[in-house]
C-alpha positions in Angstrom: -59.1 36.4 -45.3 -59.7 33.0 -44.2 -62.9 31.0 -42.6 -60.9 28.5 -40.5 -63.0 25.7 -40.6 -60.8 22.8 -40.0 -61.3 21.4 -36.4 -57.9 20.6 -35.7 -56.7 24.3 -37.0 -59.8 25.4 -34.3 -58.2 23.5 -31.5 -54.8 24.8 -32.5 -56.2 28.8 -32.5 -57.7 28.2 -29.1 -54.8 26.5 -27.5 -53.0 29.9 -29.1 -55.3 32.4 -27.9 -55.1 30.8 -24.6 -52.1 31.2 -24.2 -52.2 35.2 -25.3 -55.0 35.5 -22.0 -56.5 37.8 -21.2 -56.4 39.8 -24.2 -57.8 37.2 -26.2 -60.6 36.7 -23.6 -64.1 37.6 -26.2 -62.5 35.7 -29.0 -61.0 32.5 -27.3 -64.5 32.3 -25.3 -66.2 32.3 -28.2 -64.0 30.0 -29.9 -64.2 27.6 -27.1 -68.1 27.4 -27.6 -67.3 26.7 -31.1 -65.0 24.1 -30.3 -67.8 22.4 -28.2 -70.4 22.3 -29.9 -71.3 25.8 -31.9 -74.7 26.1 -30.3 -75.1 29.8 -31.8 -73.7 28.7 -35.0 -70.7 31.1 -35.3 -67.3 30.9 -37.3 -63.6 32.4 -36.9 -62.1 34.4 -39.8 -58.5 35.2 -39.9 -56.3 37.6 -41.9 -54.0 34.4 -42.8 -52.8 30.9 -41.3 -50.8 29.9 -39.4 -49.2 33.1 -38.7 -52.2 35.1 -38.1 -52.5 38.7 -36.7 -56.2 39.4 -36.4 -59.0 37.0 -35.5 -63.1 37.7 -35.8 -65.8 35.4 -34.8 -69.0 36.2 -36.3 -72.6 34.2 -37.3 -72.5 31.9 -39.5 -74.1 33.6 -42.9 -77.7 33.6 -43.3 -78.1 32.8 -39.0 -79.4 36.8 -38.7 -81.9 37.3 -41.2 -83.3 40.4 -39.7 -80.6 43.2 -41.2 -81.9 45.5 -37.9 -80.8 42.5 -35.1 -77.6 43.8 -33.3 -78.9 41.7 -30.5 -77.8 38.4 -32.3 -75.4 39.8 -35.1 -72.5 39.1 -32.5 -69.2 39.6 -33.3 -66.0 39.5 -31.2 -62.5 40.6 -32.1 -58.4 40.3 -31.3 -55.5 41.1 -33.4 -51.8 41.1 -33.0 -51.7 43.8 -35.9 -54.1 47.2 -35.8 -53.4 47.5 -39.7 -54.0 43.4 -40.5 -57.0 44.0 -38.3 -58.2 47.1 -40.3 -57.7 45.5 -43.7 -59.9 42.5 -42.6 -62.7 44.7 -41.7 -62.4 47.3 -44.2 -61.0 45.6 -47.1 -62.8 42.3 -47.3 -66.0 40.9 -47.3 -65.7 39.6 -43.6 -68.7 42.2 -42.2 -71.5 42.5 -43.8 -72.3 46.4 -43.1 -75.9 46.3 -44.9 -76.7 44.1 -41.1 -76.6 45.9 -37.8 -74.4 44.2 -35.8 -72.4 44.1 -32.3 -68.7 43.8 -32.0 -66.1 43.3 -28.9 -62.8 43.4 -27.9 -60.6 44.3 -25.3 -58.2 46.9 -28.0 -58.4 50.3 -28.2 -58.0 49.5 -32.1 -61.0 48.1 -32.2 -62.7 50.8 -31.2 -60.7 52.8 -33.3 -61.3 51.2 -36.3 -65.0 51.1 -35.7 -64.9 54.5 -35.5 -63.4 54.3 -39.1 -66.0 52.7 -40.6 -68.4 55.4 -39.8 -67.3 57.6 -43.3 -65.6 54.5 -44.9 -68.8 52.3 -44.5 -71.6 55.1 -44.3 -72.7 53.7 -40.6 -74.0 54.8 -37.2 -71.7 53.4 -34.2 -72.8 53.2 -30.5 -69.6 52.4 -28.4 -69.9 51.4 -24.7 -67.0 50.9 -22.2 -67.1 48.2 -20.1 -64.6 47.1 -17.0 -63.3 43.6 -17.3 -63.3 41.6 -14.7 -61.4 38.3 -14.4 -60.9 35.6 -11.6 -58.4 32.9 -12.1 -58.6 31.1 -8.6 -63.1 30.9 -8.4 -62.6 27.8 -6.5 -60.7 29.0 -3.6 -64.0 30.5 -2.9 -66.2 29.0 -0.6 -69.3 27.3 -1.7 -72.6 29.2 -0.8 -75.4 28.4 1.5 -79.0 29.5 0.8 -82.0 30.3 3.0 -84.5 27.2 3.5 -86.6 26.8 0.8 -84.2 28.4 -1.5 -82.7 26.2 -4.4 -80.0 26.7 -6.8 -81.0 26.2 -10.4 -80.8 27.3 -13.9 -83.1 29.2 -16.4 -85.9 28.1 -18.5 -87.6 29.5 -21.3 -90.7 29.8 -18.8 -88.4 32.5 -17.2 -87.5 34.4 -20.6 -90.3 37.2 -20.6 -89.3 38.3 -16.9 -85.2 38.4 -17.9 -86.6 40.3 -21.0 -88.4 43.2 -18.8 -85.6 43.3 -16.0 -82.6 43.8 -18.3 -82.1 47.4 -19.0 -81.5 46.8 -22.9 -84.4 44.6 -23.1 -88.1 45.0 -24.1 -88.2 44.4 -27.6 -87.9 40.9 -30.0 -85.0 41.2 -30.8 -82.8 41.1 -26.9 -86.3 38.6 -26.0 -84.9 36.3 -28.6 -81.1 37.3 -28.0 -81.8 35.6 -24.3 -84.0 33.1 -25.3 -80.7 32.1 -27.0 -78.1 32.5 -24.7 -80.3 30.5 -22.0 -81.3 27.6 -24.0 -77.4 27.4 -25.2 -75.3 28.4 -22.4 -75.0 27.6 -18.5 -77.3 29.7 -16.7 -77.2 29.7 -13.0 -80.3 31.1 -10.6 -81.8 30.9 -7.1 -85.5 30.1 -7.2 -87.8 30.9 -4.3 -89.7 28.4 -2.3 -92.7 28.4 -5.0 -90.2 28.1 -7.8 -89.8 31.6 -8.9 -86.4 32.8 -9.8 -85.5 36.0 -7.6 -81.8 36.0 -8.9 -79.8 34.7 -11.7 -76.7 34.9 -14.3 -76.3 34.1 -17.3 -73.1 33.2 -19.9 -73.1 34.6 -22.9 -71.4 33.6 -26.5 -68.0 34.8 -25.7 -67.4 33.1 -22.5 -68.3 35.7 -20.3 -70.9 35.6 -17.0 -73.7 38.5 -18.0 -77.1 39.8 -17.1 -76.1 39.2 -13.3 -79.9 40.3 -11.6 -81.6 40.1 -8.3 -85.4 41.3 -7.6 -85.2 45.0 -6.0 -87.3 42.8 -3.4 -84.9 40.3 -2.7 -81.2 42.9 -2.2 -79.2 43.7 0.3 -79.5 40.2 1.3 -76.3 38.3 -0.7 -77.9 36.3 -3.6 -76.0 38.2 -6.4 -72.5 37.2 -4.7 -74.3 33.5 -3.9 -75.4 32.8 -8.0 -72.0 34.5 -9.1 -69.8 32.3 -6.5 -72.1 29.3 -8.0 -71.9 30.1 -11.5 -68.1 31.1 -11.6 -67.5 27.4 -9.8 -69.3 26.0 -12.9 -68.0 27.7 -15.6 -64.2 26.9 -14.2 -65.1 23.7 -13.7 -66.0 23.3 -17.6 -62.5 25.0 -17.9 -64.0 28.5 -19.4 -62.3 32.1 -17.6 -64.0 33.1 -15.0 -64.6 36.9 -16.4 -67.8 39.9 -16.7 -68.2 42.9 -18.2 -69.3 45.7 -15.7 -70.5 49.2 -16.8 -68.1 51.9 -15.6 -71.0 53.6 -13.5 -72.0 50.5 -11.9 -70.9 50.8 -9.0 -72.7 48.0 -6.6 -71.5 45.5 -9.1 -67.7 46.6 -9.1 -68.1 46.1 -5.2 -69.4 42.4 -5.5 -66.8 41.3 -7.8 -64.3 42.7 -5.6 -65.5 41.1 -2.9 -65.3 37.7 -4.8 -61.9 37.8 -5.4 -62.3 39.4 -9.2 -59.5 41.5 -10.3 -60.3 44.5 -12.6 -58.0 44.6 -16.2 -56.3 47.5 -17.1 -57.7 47.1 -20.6 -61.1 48.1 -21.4 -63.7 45.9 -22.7 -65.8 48.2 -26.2 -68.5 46.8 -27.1 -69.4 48.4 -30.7 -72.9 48.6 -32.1 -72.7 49.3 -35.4 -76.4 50.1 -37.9 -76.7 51.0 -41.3 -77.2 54.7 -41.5 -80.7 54.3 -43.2 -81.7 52.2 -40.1 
């Protein structure tokens, strides 16, 4: 295993990833933040280099403290190899399995191998599906037009307590801090109200991709989710990221907007892997 610190072997592994799209689509975001920047200060392992078969971002050690914070433990995966892949997560030192932590990727493997680590590690693992959902062509759409009074914008950390209650795996420290982070370090995108409220917004996350899409019960049915994701996909391509979501497979409404903007749905699913000690 290697910590591929270098900056020019970084720009080589994301021009590489790119060009393995959309496969690589977790890792190469979360390399590309890396590359510009590393607000979240994360790090790419690989199994060897040049000729690498598995890739894993994680934290930077000693950035998640609290061995009980999934929420910020973020991981993301790709490999080229299932058993190079296995061997870096089994056989080295590359995961830290006293720490909760989350993982993604859009292989079955690494669900697979998660699944592995539940005898081989002695841990609990939660694994969600999500649908991917990728646009390669957001500025062929056509620029939205708000209600007077109405402004685009982005989040604040004055807005960080209401994300905290509205998103459905919120409420405690740990996803209040997890969103303080993402907001302060990514590109948020929301439509404030005429007395400055937000009343819909988006947010990017770590690994490139547009999350925590919301709009006030009050304020549906009216066409600000598909406004702020129209807007925010038209920034995010514009700073040369993919254009991609995860959607929960029962969520329907949200399937229907990113249809209706032009999204295409992967075959591959996204599994998003929450992996706790087993005392925790």
């Amino acid at each position: 295993m290697l910590i591929l610190s270098c900056s020019s072997k970084l720009q080589i592994l994301e021009g590489l990833l790119k060009k393995s799209l959309p496969q690589t689509l977790q890792v190469y975001g979360e390399v590309m933040n890396i590359n510009r920047g590393n607000p979240v200060g994360h790090e790419v392992i690989v199994d060897s280099w040049p000729d690498f078969k598995a890739v894993l971002t994680r934290p930077q050690r000693g950035t998640v403290s609290d061995t009980s914070d999934s929420f910020n433990n973020i991981y993301a995966a790709f490999y080229r190899d299932l058993d190079a892949y296995r061997r870096l997560l089994l056989d080295t030192d590359a995961i830290n399995w006293d720490q909760a932590f989350s993982l993604c990727g859009n292989h079955d493997g690494i669900h697979e191998v998660s699944k592995d680590a539940v005898v081989l590690k002695k841990v609990q693992l939660t694994a969600i599906p999500y649908f991917i959902y990728l646009n390669a062509k957001p500025d062929k759409q056509p620029q939205p037009r708000l209600d007077p009074g109405f402004t685009f914008s982005s989040l604040n950390s004055s807005h960080i307590d209401l994300l905290n209650e509205t998103w459905p795996y919120g409420g405690s420290e740990h996803s209040r801090k997890y969103l303080a982070n993402m907001v302060r370090c990514f590109p948020s995108t929301c439509i404030l109200d005429s007395n400055g409220h937000p009343i819909s917004w988006i947010i990017m996350e770590s690994w490139g991709a547009i999350a925590h899409s919301y709009t006030l019960p009050s304020h549906r049915q009216r066409g600000y989710s598909s406004m702020v994701q129209r807007a925010h996909g038209m920034r995010v391509h514009a700073a040369d990221f993919p254009v991609y979501g995860h959607v929960a497979l029962d969520n329907t409404p949200q399937q229907k907007v990113m249809d209706s903007l032009g999204f295409q749905r992967l075959s591959e699913l996204c599994h998003y892997c929450i992996h706790s000690p087993a005392s925790q």
